[in-house]
C-alpha positions in Angstrom: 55.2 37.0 10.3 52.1 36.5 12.2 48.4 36.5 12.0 45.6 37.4 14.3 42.2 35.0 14.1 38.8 36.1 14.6 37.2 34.0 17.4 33.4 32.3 17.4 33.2 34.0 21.0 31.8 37.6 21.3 34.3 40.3 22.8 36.8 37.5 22.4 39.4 36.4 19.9 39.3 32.3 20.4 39.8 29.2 18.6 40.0 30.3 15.0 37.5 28.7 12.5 40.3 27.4 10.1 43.7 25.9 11.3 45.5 22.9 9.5 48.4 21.6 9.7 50.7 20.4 13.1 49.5 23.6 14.7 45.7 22.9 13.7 45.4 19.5 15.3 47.5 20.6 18.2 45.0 23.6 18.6 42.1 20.8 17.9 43.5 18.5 20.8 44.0 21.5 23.0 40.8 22.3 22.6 39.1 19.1 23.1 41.5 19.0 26.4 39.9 22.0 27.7 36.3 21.0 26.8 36.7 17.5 28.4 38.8 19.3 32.0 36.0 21.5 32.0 32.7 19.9 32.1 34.5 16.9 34.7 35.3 20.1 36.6 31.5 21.9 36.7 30.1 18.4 36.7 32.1 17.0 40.1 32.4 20.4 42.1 29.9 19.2 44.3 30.9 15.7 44.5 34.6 14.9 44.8 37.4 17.2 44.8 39.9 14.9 43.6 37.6 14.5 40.4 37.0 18.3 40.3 41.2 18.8 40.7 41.9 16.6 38.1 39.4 18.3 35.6 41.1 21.0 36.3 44.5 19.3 35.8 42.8 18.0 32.3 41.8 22.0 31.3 45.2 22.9 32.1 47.0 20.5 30.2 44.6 21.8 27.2 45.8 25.4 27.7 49.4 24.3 28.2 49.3 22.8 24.7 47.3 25.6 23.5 50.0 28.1 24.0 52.5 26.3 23.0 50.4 26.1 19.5 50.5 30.4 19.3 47.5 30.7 21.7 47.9 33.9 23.6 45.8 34.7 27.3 44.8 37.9 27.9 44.7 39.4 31.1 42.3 39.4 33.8 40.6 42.0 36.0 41.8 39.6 38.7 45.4 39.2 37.8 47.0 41.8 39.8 44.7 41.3 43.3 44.9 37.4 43.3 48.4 37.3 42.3 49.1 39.8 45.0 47.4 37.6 47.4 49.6 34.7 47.0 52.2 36.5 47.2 51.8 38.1 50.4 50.2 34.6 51.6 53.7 33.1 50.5 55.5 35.6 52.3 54.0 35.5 55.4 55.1 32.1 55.6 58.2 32.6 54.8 58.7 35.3 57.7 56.7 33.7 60.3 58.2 33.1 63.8 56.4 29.8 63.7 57.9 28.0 60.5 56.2 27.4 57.2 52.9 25.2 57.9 52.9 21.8 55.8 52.6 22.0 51.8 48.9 20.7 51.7 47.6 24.2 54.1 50.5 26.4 52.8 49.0 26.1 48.9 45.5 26.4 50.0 45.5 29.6 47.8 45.4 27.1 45.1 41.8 27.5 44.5 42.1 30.6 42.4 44.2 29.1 39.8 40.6 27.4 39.1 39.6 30.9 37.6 42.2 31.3 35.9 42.4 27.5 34.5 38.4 27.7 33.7 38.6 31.8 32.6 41.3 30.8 29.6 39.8 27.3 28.8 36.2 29.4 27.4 38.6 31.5 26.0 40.7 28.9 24.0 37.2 26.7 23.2 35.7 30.2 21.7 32.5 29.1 21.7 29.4 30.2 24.1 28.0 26.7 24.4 30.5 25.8 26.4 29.4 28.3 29.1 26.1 27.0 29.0 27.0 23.2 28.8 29.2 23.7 31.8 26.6 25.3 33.9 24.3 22.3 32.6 27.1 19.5 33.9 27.3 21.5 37.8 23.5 20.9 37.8 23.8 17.2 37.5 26.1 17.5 40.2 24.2 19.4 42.1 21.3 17.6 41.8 22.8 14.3 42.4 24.7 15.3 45.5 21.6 17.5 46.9 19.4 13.7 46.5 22.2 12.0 48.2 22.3 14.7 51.0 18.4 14.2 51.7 19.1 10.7 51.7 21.4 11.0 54.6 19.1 13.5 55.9 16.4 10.5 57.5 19.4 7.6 57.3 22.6 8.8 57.6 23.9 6.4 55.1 27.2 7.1 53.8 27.1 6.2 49.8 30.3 6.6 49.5 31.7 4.2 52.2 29.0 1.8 50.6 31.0 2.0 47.4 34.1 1.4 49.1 35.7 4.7 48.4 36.2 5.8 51.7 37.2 3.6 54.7 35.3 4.6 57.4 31.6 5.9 57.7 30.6 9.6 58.1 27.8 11.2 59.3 26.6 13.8 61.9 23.5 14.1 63.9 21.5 16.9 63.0 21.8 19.9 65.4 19.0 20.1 67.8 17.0 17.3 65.8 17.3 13.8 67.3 17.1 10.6 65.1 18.3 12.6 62.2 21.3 13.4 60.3 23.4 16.3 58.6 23.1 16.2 54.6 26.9 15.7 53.8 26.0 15.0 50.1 29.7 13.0 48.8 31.6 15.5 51.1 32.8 14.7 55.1 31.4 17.8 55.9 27.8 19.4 56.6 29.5 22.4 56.2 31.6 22.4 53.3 28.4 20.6 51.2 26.1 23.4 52.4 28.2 26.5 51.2 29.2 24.3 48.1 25.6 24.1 47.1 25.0 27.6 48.2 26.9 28.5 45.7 25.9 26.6 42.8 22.4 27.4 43.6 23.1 31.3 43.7 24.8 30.9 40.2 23.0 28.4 38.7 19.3 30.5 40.2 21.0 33.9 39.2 21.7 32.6 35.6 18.4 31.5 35.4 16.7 34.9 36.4 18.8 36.3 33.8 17.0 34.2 31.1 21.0 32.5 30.4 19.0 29.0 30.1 16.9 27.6 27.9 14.9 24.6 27.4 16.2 21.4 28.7 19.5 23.0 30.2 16.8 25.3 32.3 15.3 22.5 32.9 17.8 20.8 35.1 19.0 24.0 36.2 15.6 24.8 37.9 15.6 20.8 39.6 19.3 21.8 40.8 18.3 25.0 42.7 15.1 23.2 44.0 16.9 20.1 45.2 19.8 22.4 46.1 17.9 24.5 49.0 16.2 21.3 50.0 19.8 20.0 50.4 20.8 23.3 52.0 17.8 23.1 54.7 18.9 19.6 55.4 22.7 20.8 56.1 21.3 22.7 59.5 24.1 25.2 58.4 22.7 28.7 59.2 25.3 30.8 57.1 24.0 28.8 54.0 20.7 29.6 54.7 21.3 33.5 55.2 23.5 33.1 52.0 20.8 31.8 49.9 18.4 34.2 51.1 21.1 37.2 50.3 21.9 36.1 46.6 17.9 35.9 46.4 17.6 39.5 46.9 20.7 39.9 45.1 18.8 38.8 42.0 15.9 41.2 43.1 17.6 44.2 43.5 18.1 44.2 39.6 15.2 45.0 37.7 13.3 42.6 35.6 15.3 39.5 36.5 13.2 37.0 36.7 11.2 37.6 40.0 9.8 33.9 39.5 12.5 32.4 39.9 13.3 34.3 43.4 9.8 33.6 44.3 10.0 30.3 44.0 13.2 30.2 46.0 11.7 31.9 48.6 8.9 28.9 48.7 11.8 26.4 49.3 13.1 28.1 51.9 9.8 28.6 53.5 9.0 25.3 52.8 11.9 24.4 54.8 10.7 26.5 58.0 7.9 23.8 58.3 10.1 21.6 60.0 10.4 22.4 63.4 14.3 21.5 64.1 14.6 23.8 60.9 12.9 26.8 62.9 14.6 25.7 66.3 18.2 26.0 64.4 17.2 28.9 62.8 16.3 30.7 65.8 19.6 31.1 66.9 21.5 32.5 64.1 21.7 35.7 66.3 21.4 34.4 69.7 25.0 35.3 71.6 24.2 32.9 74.2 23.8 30.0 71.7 26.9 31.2 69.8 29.6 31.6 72.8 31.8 29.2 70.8 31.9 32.2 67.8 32.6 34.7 70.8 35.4 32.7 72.2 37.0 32.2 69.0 36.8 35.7 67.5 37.8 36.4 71.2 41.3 34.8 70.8 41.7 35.8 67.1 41.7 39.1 68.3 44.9 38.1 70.9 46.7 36.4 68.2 46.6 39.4 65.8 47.5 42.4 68.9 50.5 39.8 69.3 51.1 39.4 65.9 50.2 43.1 64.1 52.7 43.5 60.7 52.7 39.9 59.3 51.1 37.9 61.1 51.3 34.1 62.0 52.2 32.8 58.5 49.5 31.6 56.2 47.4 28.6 57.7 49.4 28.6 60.3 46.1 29.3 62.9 45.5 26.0 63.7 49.1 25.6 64.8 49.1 28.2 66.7 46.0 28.6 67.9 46.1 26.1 70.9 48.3 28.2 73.0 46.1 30.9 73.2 43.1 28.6 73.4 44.5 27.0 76.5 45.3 30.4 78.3 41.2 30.7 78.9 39.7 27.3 78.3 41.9 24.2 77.7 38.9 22.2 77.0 38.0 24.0 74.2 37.8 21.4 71.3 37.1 23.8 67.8 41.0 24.4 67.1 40.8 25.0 63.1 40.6 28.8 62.1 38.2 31.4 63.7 35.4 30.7 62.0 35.4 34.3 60.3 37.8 34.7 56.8 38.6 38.4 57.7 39.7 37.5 60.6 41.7 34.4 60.2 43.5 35.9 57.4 44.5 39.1 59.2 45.6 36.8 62.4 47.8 34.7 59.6 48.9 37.3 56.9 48.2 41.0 58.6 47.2 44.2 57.4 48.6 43.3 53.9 46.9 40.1 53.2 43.3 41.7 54.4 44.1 44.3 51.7 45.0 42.4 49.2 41.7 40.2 50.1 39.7 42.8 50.1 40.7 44.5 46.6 40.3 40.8 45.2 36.5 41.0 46.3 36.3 44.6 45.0 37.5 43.8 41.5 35.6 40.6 40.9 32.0 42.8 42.1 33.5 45.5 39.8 34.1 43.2 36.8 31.0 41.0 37.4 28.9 44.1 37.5 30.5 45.3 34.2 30.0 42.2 32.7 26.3 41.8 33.7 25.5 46.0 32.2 27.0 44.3 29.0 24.4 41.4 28.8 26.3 38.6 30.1 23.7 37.1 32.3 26.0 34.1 34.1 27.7 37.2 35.7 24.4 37.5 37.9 24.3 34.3 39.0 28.1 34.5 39.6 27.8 38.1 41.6 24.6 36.1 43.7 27.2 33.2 44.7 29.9 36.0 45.1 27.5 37.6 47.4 26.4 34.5 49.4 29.9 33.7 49.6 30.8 37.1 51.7 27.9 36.5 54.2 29.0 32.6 55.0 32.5 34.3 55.6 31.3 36.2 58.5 30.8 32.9 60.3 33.0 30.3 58.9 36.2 30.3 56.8 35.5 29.4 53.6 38.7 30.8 51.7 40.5 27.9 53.2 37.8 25.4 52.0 39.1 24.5 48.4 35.8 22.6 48.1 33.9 25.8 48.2 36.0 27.8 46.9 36.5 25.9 43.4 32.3 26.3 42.8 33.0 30.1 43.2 36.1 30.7 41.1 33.9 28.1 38.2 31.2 30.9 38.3 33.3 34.0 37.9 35.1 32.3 35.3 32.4 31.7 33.5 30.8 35.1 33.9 33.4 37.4 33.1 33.9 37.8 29.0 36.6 35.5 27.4 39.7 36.5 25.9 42.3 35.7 24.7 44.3 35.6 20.9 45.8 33.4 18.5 49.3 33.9 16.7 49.6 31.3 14.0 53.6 31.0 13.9 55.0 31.4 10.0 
Protein backbone atom coordinates (compact mmCIF):
# COMPACT_ATOMS: atom_id res chain seq x y z
CA UNK A 1 0.00 0.00 0.00
CA UNK A 2 1.11 3.45 -0.76
CA UNK A 3 0.71 7.06 0.28
CA UNK A 4 0.83 10.31 -1.43
CA UNK A 5 2.50 13.46 0.63
CA UNK A 6 1.55 16.92 0.39
CA UNK A 7 4.60 19.09 -0.50
CA UNK A 8 5.69 22.69 1.12
CA UNK A 9 6.03 23.77 -2.73
CA UNK A 10 2.92 25.31 -4.39
CA UNK A 11 1.51 23.37 -7.61
CA UNK A 12 3.93 20.79 -6.40
CA UNK A 13 3.94 17.56 -4.30
CA UNK A 14 7.71 17.62 -2.66
CA UNK A 15 9.55 16.67 0.28
CA UNK A 16 6.87 15.61 2.64
CA UNK A 17 6.83 17.47 6.13
CA UNK A 18 6.96 14.14 8.19
CA UNK A 19 9.13 11.05 7.21
CA UNK A 20 10.99 8.77 9.77
CA UNK A 21 12.56 5.93 9.58
CA UNK A 22 15.36 4.47 6.88
CA UNK A 23 13.26 6.11 4.18
CA UNK A 24 13.10 9.54 6.22
CA UNK A 25 16.81 10.01 6.64
CA UNK A 26 17.48 8.68 3.20
CA UNK A 27 14.88 11.42 1.89
CA UNK A 28 16.67 13.94 4.53
CA UNK A 29 20.20 13.13 2.85
CA UNK A 30 18.75 13.25 -0.55
CA UNK A 31 17.56 16.37 0.09
CA UNK A 32 20.48 18.02 1.63
CA UNK A 33 22.32 16.43 -1.59
CA UNK A 34 20.26 18.38 -3.90
CA UNK A 35 20.37 21.66 -1.82
CA UNK A 36 24.21 21.49 -1.50
CA UNK A 37 24.63 20.38 -5.87
CA UNK A 38 22.51 23.13 -6.36
CA UNK A 39 23.61 26.29 -4.89
CA UNK A 40 27.64 25.08 -5.99
CA UNK A 41 25.94 24.88 -9.34
CA UNK A 42 24.05 28.65 -9.48
CA UNK A 43 26.99 29.87 -7.46
CA UNK A 44 29.98 28.67 -10.03
CA UNK A 45 28.11 28.97 -13.46
CA UNK A 46 30.03 31.90 -14.18
CA UNK A 47 33.21 30.81 -12.82
CA UNK A 48 34.40 27.24 -13.49
CA UNK A 49 32.59 24.60 -15.32
CA UNK A 50 34.20 21.78 -13.70
CA UNK A 51 32.79 23.28 -10.33
CA UNK A 52 29.40 24.03 -11.94
CA UNK A 53 29.53 20.08 -13.48
CA UNK A 54 30.26 18.65 -10.32
CA UNK A 55 27.34 20.61 -8.50
CA UNK A 56 25.39 19.20 -10.81
CA UNK A 57 27.00 15.70 -10.36
CA UNK A 58 26.24 16.49 -6.41
CA UNK A 59 22.22 17.36 -7.29
CA UNK A 60 22.09 14.29 -9.16
CA UNK A 61 23.42 12.05 -6.78
CA UNK A 62 20.59 13.71 -4.40
CA UNK A 63 17.81 12.82 -6.87
CA UNK A 64 19.28 9.35 -7.47
CA UNK A 65 18.94 8.55 -3.78
CA UNK A 66 15.71 10.33 -3.72
CA UNK A 67 14.02 7.90 -6.04
CA UNK A 68 15.30 5.18 -4.79
CA UNK A 69 13.55 6.41 -1.28
CA UNK A 70 9.78 6.49 -3.30
CA UNK A 71 10.45 9.94 -4.77
CA UNK A 72 8.65 10.09 -8.06
CA UNK A 73 9.57 12.98 -11.06
CA UNK A 74 7.01 14.26 -12.94
CA UNK A 75 7.23 15.16 -16.45
CA UNK A 76 8.38 18.07 -18.10
CA UNK A 77 7.04 20.39 -20.86
CA UNK A 78 10.58 19.77 -22.27
CA UNK A 79 10.78 16.05 -22.09
CA UNK A 80 9.59 15.06 -25.37
CA UNK A 81 11.57 18.02 -27.60
CA UNK A 82 14.96 17.73 -25.74
CA UNK A 83 14.88 14.12 -25.53
CA UNK A 84 14.08 14.10 -29.25
CA UNK A 85 17.00 16.22 -29.80
CA UNK A 86 19.54 13.95 -28.51
CA UNK A 87 18.27 11.48 -30.12
CA UNK A 88 18.45 12.73 -33.51
CA UNK A 89 21.96 14.41 -32.47
CA UNK A 90 22.97 10.70 -31.52
CA UNK A 91 21.87 9.46 -34.70
CA UNK A 92 23.33 11.65 -36.88
CA UNK A 93 26.51 10.45 -35.67
CA UNK A 94 25.94 7.30 -35.89
CA UNK A 95 24.99 7.60 -39.74
CA UNK A 96 27.53 10.09 -40.75
CA UNK A 97 29.90 9.41 -43.64
CA UNK A 98 32.58 11.01 -41.53
CA UNK A 99 32.68 8.75 -38.26
CA UNK A 100 31.45 9.65 -34.87
CA UNK A 101 33.44 12.92 -33.63
CA UNK A 102 35.31 12.30 -30.23
CA UNK A 103 33.11 11.64 -26.85
CA UNK A 104 33.93 15.22 -25.29
CA UNK A 105 31.95 17.10 -28.84
CA UNK A 106 29.61 14.07 -29.45
CA UNK A 107 27.86 14.62 -25.71
CA UNK A 108 27.84 18.26 -26.01
CA UNK A 109 23.99 17.95 -25.77
CA UNK A 110 24.82 17.29 -22.24
CA UNK A 111 23.93 20.60 -21.07
CA UNK A 112 20.24 19.99 -20.90
CA UNK A 113 20.47 17.30 -18.48
CA UNK A 114 21.21 20.57 -16.25
CA UNK A 115 17.39 21.30 -16.53
CA UNK A 116 16.46 18.37 -15.88
CA UNK A 117 19.00 17.76 -12.80
CA UNK A 118 18.13 21.47 -11.38
CA UNK A 119 14.07 21.13 -12.48
CA UNK A 120 13.69 17.84 -10.11
CA UNK A 121 16.18 18.98 -7.41
CA UNK A 122 13.41 22.22 -6.49
CA UNK A 123 11.08 19.59 -6.87
CA UNK A 124 12.48 16.97 -4.33
CA UNK A 125 13.77 20.12 -1.82
CA UNK A 126 9.90 21.34 -1.95
CA UNK A 127 10.53 24.46 -0.75
CA UNK A 128 10.54 28.04 -2.54
CA UNK A 129 13.61 29.38 -0.75
CA UNK A 130 15.56 27.35 -2.56
CA UNK A 131 14.57 29.15 -5.82
CA UNK A 132 15.44 32.30 -4.39
CA UNK A 133 18.65 31.22 -2.57
CA UNK A 134 19.91 29.77 -5.83
CA UNK A 135 19.29 32.93 -7.79
CA UNK A 136 21.09 34.67 -4.70
CA UNK A 137 24.39 32.23 -5.00
CA UNK A 138 24.55 32.96 -9.28
CA UNK A 139 24.74 36.58 -8.17
CA UNK A 140 27.87 36.13 -6.10
CA UNK A 141 29.13 34.51 -9.03
CA UNK A 142 28.22 36.85 -11.23
CA UNK A 143 29.46 39.53 -9.37
CA UNK A 144 32.70 38.17 -8.65
CA UNK A 145 33.57 37.01 -12.11
CA UNK A 146 32.03 40.50 -13.69
CA UNK A 147 34.93 42.34 -10.97
CA UNK A 148 37.50 39.94 -12.20
CA UNK A 149 36.56 40.62 -15.93
CA UNK A 150 36.98 44.59 -15.42
CA UNK A 151 40.05 43.81 -13.82
CA UNK A 152 41.48 42.21 -16.90
CA UNK A 153 39.69 44.87 -18.73
CA UNK A 154 42.87 47.70 -17.97
CA UNK A 155 45.59 44.71 -17.04
CA UNK A 156 44.96 41.72 -18.60
CA UNK A 157 45.84 39.75 -15.56
CA UNK A 158 44.88 36.24 -15.58
CA UNK A 159 43.72 35.35 -11.71
CA UNK A 160 43.49 32.22 -12.46
CA UNK A 161 47.03 31.44 -13.80
CA UNK A 162 48.04 33.54 -10.64
CA UNK A 163 46.49 30.87 -8.52
CA UNK A 164 48.17 28.25 -10.26
CA UNK A 165 45.07 26.62 -11.71
CA UNK A 166 45.75 27.00 -15.12
CA UNK A 167 49.26 26.57 -16.75
CA UNK A 168 49.51 29.10 -19.13
CA UNK A 169 48.21 32.84 -19.25
CA UNK A 170 45.13 34.07 -21.23
CA UNK A 171 44.14 37.14 -22.35
CA UNK A 172 43.08 38.96 -25.57
CA UNK A 173 43.46 42.42 -26.72
CA UNK A 174 40.47 44.30 -26.84
CA UNK A 175 39.02 44.63 -30.48
CA UNK A 176 39.80 48.00 -32.01
CA UNK A 177 41.06 49.32 -28.49
CA UNK A 178 44.89 49.25 -28.07
CA UNK A 179 46.60 48.84 -24.60
CA UNK A 180 43.50 47.07 -23.37
CA UNK A 181 42.16 43.70 -22.91
CA UNK A 182 38.97 41.43 -23.30
CA UNK A 183 37.07 40.80 -19.86
CA UNK A 184 37.43 36.86 -19.82
CA UNK A 185 36.13 36.87 -16.07
CA UNK A 186 37.54 32.89 -14.86
CA UNK A 187 36.66 31.64 -18.46
CA UNK A 188 39.50 31.43 -21.67
CA UNK A 189 37.01 33.05 -23.62
CA UNK A 190 35.69 36.81 -24.18
CA UNK A 191 33.01 35.13 -25.72
CA UNK A 192 31.82 32.39 -23.73
CA UNK A 193 32.00 35.00 -20.34
CA UNK A 194 30.04 37.56 -22.28
CA UNK A 195 26.92 35.41 -23.18
CA UNK A 196 27.34 33.59 -19.79
CA UNK A 197 26.77 36.86 -18.03
CA UNK A 198 24.24 37.89 -20.57
CA UNK A 199 22.41 35.47 -19.35
CA UNK A 200 22.51 35.63 -15.70
CA UNK A 201 21.95 39.28 -16.04
CA UNK A 202 18.61 38.81 -18.20
CA UNK A 203 17.38 36.31 -15.43
CA UNK A 204 18.68 37.64 -12.58
CA UNK A 205 17.32 41.66 -14.01
CA UNK A 206 14.03 39.88 -15.22
CA UNK A 207 13.40 38.31 -11.74
CA UNK A 208 13.99 41.47 -10.29
CA UNK A 209 11.43 43.40 -12.43
CA UNK A 210 9.08 40.80 -11.45
CA UNK A 211 9.39 41.83 -7.69
CA UNK A 212 10.87 37.77 -7.12
CA UNK A 213 13.60 39.55 -4.68
CA UNK A 214 13.57 41.00 -1.70
CA UNK A 215 15.77 42.68 0.61
CA UNK A 216 19.27 41.60 0.84
CA UNK A 217 18.90 38.82 -2.01
CA UNK A 218 17.72 42.03 -4.30
CA UNK A 219 20.35 43.55 -3.03
CA UNK A 220 23.08 41.50 -4.55
CA UNK A 221 20.94 40.74 -7.43
CA UNK A 222 20.80 44.43 -8.46
CA UNK A 223 25.12 44.69 -7.90
CA UNK A 224 25.07 41.45 -10.19
CA UNK A 225 23.16 43.02 -13.16
CA UNK A 226 25.10 46.31 -12.67
CA UNK A 227 28.53 44.78 -12.52
CA UNK A 228 27.30 42.18 -15.10
CA UNK A 229 26.74 44.82 -18.13
CA UNK A 230 29.83 46.62 -16.97
CA UNK A 231 31.43 43.13 -17.54
CA UNK A 232 29.50 42.69 -20.68
CA UNK A 233 30.67 46.23 -22.17
CA UNK A 234 34.15 45.17 -21.29
CA UNK A 235 33.77 41.67 -23.30
CA UNK A 236 33.64 43.91 -26.77
CA UNK A 237 31.21 41.00 -27.78
CA UNK A 238 28.43 42.66 -29.86
CA UNK A 239 25.87 39.75 -29.72
CA UNK A 240 25.93 40.19 -25.82
CA UNK A 241 25.27 43.66 -26.09
CA UNK A 242 22.24 43.30 -28.56
CA UNK A 243 21.21 40.39 -26.14
CA UNK A 244 21.07 42.45 -23.18
CA UNK A 245 19.37 45.19 -24.81
CA UNK A 246 16.58 42.44 -26.25
CA UNK A 247 15.75 40.82 -22.72
CA UNK A 248 15.52 44.61 -21.66
CA UNK A 249 12.65 45.14 -23.72
CA UNK A 250 11.60 41.73 -23.11
CA UNK A 251 10.90 42.81 -19.57
CA UNK A 252 9.16 45.97 -21.02
CA UNK A 253 6.85 44.60 -23.26
CA UNK A 254 5.07 43.21 -20.06
CA UNK A 255 3.12 45.60 -18.23
CA UNK A 256 4.00 46.79 -14.88
CA UNK A 257 7.28 44.97 -14.50
CA UNK A 258 9.42 47.01 -13.02
CA UNK A 259 10.36 49.73 -15.53
CA UNK A 260 13.17 50.79 -13.04
CA UNK A 261 14.97 48.26 -13.24
CA UNK A 262 15.05 48.31 -17.28
CA UNK A 263 15.84 51.97 -16.93
CA UNK A 264 18.50 51.54 -15.09
CA UNK A 265 19.89 48.92 -17.35
CA UNK A 266 19.57 51.01 -20.11
CA UNK A 267 21.94 53.71 -18.12
CA UNK A 268 24.70 50.86 -18.00
CA UNK A 269 24.61 50.27 -21.26
CA UNK A 270 24.67 53.86 -22.13
CA UNK A 271 27.14 54.39 -19.76
CA UNK A 272 29.06 52.03 -21.62
CA UNK A 273 28.75 54.01 -25.05
CA UNK A 274 30.97 56.65 -23.39
CA UNK A 275 33.98 54.87 -24.23
CA UNK A 276 34.96 55.39 -27.48
CA UNK A 277 36.37 51.71 -28.53
CA UNK A 278 32.82 50.75 -27.05
CA UNK A 279 31.09 52.97 -29.88
CA UNK A 280 33.81 52.09 -32.54
CA UNK A 281 32.94 48.17 -31.87
CA UNK A 282 29.55 48.86 -31.73
CA UNK A 283 29.42 50.55 -35.00
CA UNK A 284 29.92 47.60 -36.79
CA UNK A 285 27.47 45.17 -35.58
CA UNK A 286 25.73 45.56 -39.04
CA UNK A 287 28.57 46.64 -41.20
CA UNK A 288 29.03 43.54 -44.03
CA UNK A 289 32.24 44.89 -44.83
CA UNK A 290 33.54 44.58 -41.26
CA UNK A 291 31.81 41.19 -40.86
CA UNK A 292 33.21 39.27 -44.18
CA UNK A 293 34.51 36.56 -41.84
CA UNK A 294 30.42 35.83 -40.85
CA UNK A 295 29.77 35.97 -44.71
CA UNK A 296 32.45 33.55 -45.56
CA UNK A 297 31.40 31.17 -42.99
CA UNK A 298 27.67 31.20 -43.41
CA UNK A 299 28.95 31.12 -47.03
CA UNK A 300 30.38 27.57 -46.72
CA UNK A 301 27.74 26.28 -44.15
CA UNK A 302 25.50 26.71 -46.87
CA UNK A 303 27.92 24.13 -49.20
CA UNK A 304 28.20 21.78 -46.48
CA UNK A 305 24.38 21.35 -45.93
CA UNK A 306 23.41 21.39 -50.25
CA UNK A 307 26.13 18.44 -49.88
CA UNK A 308 24.82 16.99 -47.05
CA UNK A 309 20.72 17.61 -47.18
CA UNK A 310 18.89 14.43 -45.02
CA UNK A 311 21.30 13.99 -42.09
CA UNK A 312 23.76 15.90 -42.21
CA UNK A 313 27.58 15.71 -41.12
CA UNK A 314 27.07 14.02 -37.76
CA UNK A 315 26.76 16.08 -34.64
CA UNK A 316 29.90 18.29 -33.99
CA UNK A 317 31.32 17.01 -36.58
CA UNK A 318 31.70 20.79 -38.40
CA UNK A 319 34.92 21.47 -37.32
CA UNK A 320 36.12 18.17 -38.79
CA UNK A 321 34.75 18.79 -41.70
CA UNK A 322 34.78 22.01 -42.24
CA UNK A 323 38.46 22.56 -43.49
CA UNK A 324 37.82 20.96 -46.86
CA UNK A 325 35.39 23.26 -47.84
CA UNK A 326 37.20 26.19 -46.15
CA UNK A 327 40.27 25.45 -48.37
CA UNK A 328 38.30 25.24 -51.70
CA UNK A 329 37.95 29.35 -51.50
CA UNK A 330 40.49 30.60 -48.95
CA UNK A 331 43.11 28.12 -47.37
CA UNK A 332 44.18 30.80 -45.12
CA UNK A 333 41.18 31.13 -43.44
CA UNK A 334 41.97 30.55 -39.67
CA UNK A 335 38.16 30.50 -37.82
CA UNK A 336 37.61 26.58 -38.31
CA UNK A 337 35.14 25.86 -35.24
CA UNK A 338 31.34 25.93 -36.24
CA UNK A 339 29.65 28.72 -38.37
CA UNK A 340 29.22 31.05 -36.00
CA UNK A 341 25.17 30.84 -36.34
CA UNK A 342 23.34 27.68 -34.14
CA UNK A 343 20.68 27.26 -36.85
CA UNK A 344 22.93 26.79 -39.08
CA UNK A 345 25.62 24.70 -37.63
CA UNK A 346 23.11 22.31 -36.49
CA UNK A 347 21.23 21.90 -39.79
CA UNK A 348 24.95 21.49 -41.57
CA UNK A 349 25.58 18.62 -38.70
CA UNK A 350 22.06 17.01 -38.00
CA UNK A 351 19.64 18.19 -41.09
CA UNK A 352 16.16 19.01 -41.38
CA UNK A 353 15.39 16.85 -38.37
CA UNK A 354 17.63 18.23 -35.81
CA UNK A 355 16.54 22.02 -36.81
CA UNK A 356 13.09 20.75 -35.99
CA UNK A 357 13.58 19.22 -33.11
CA UNK A 358 15.62 22.53 -32.10
CA UNK A 359 13.19 24.60 -32.97
CA UNK A 360 10.12 22.87 -31.08
CA UNK A 361 12.58 22.75 -27.99
CA UNK A 362 12.64 26.69 -28.13
CA UNK A 363 8.88 26.80 -28.80
CA UNK A 364 7.95 24.70 -25.70
CA UNK A 365 10.25 26.37 -23.19
CA UNK A 366 8.62 30.22 -24.49
CA UNK A 367 5.32 28.26 -24.25
CA UNK A 368 5.88 26.93 -20.72
CA UNK A 369 7.81 29.96 -19.45
CA UNK A 370 4.99 32.19 -20.56
CA UNK A 371 2.45 29.93 -18.82
CA UNK A 372 4.37 29.97 -15.92
CA UNK A 373 4.89 33.70 -15.77
CA UNK A 374 0.48 34.30 -16.38
CA UNK A 375 0.46 32.07 -13.16
CA UNK A 376 2.63 34.40 -10.99
CA UNK A 377 5.89 32.78 -11.07
CA UNK A 378 8.05 35.77 -11.63
CA UNK A 379 11.71 33.81 -12.19
CA UNK A 380 9.96 32.66 -15.41
CA UNK A 381 10.49 36.36 -16.67
CA UNK A 382 13.83 36.60 -15.95
CA UNK A 383 14.33 33.05 -17.47
CA UNK A 384 12.10 33.99 -20.85
CA UNK A 385 14.57 37.45 -20.91
CA UNK A 386 17.81 35.05 -20.86
CA UNK A 387 15.79 32.72 -23.24
CA UNK A 388 15.39 35.64 -25.39
CA UNK A 389 18.93 37.05 -25.26
CA UNK A 390 20.00 33.67 -25.79
CA UNK A 391 18.18 33.38 -29.43
CA UNK A 392 19.69 36.79 -30.68
CA UNK A 393 23.52 35.69 -29.60
CA UNK A 394 22.64 32.54 -31.78
CA UNK A 395 22.38 34.44 -34.86
CA UNK A 396 26.03 35.19 -34.61
CA UNK A 397 27.82 32.60 -32.60
CA UNK A 398 27.08 29.05 -31.59
CA UNK A 399 26.18 28.97 -28.27
CA UNK A 400 24.32 25.48 -28.10
CA UNK A 401 27.73 23.99 -28.34
CA UNK A 402 29.06 26.24 -25.50
CA UNK A 403 28.25 24.12 -22.30
CA UNK A 404 29.34 27.15 -20.35
CA UNK A 405 26.53 29.10 -21.69
CA UNK A 406 24.33 26.82 -22.00
CA UNK A 407 24.31 25.48 -18.16
CA UNK A 408 23.29 29.46 -16.97
CA UNK A 409 20.27 29.04 -19.32
CA UNK A 410 18.92 25.53 -18.58
CA UNK A 411 19.61 26.86 -14.43
CA UNK A 412 17.02 29.64 -15.20
CA UNK A 413 14.31 27.64 -16.89
CA UNK A 414 14.66 25.17 -14.30
CA UNK A 415 14.08 27.33 -11.85
CA UNK A 416 11.22 29.16 -13.57
CA UNK A 417 9.02 26.48 -14.56
CA UNK A 418 6.68 25.07 -11.49
CA UNK A 419 8.14 22.05 -9.56
CA UNK A 420 6.79 18.65 -9.45
CA UNK A 421 7.15 15.82 -8.64
CA UNK A 422 5.52 13.04 -5.89
CA UNK A 423 6.34 10.92 -3.12
CA UNK A 424 5.34 7.12 -2.56
CA UNK A 425 6.25 6.07 0.92
CA UNK A 426 6.88 2.16 0.30
CA UNK A 427 4.72 -0.07 3.02
Amino acid sequence: MTESLRATDEGSRGFPAQADGRTGRRLRIARALVIAGVMVHAAFCPISIAVTQIGLGIAAAGVAAAIAAGFRPARTPLDAPLLALIAICIASDLLSPYGPPTLAFATLWRSALGFWIVHHSVSLAGDRRIRIAALAAAAVGLCLSATVGLVQFRTGIDLVHLLRLREEARWVEAPGLPGRFGAMGFFISRLSFGHNATLLVALLGGTLAAGGLRGRTALFAACAVGLGIAGVAATFDRAAWLGIATAALVVVLFPGRGRKVVLACGLSLTAALLFPGVRSRLSTTFDWRANADRLFLWARASEIIRDHPLHGIGFANYPRVCSAYYDRVDPGFFMRTWAHNSELSLLAETGPLGLAAFLWAAFRTVRALYASLRAGEPIALGALAAATALAVIAQAHDVFYDTKVMYALWLGIALALPAQGRFRAAV
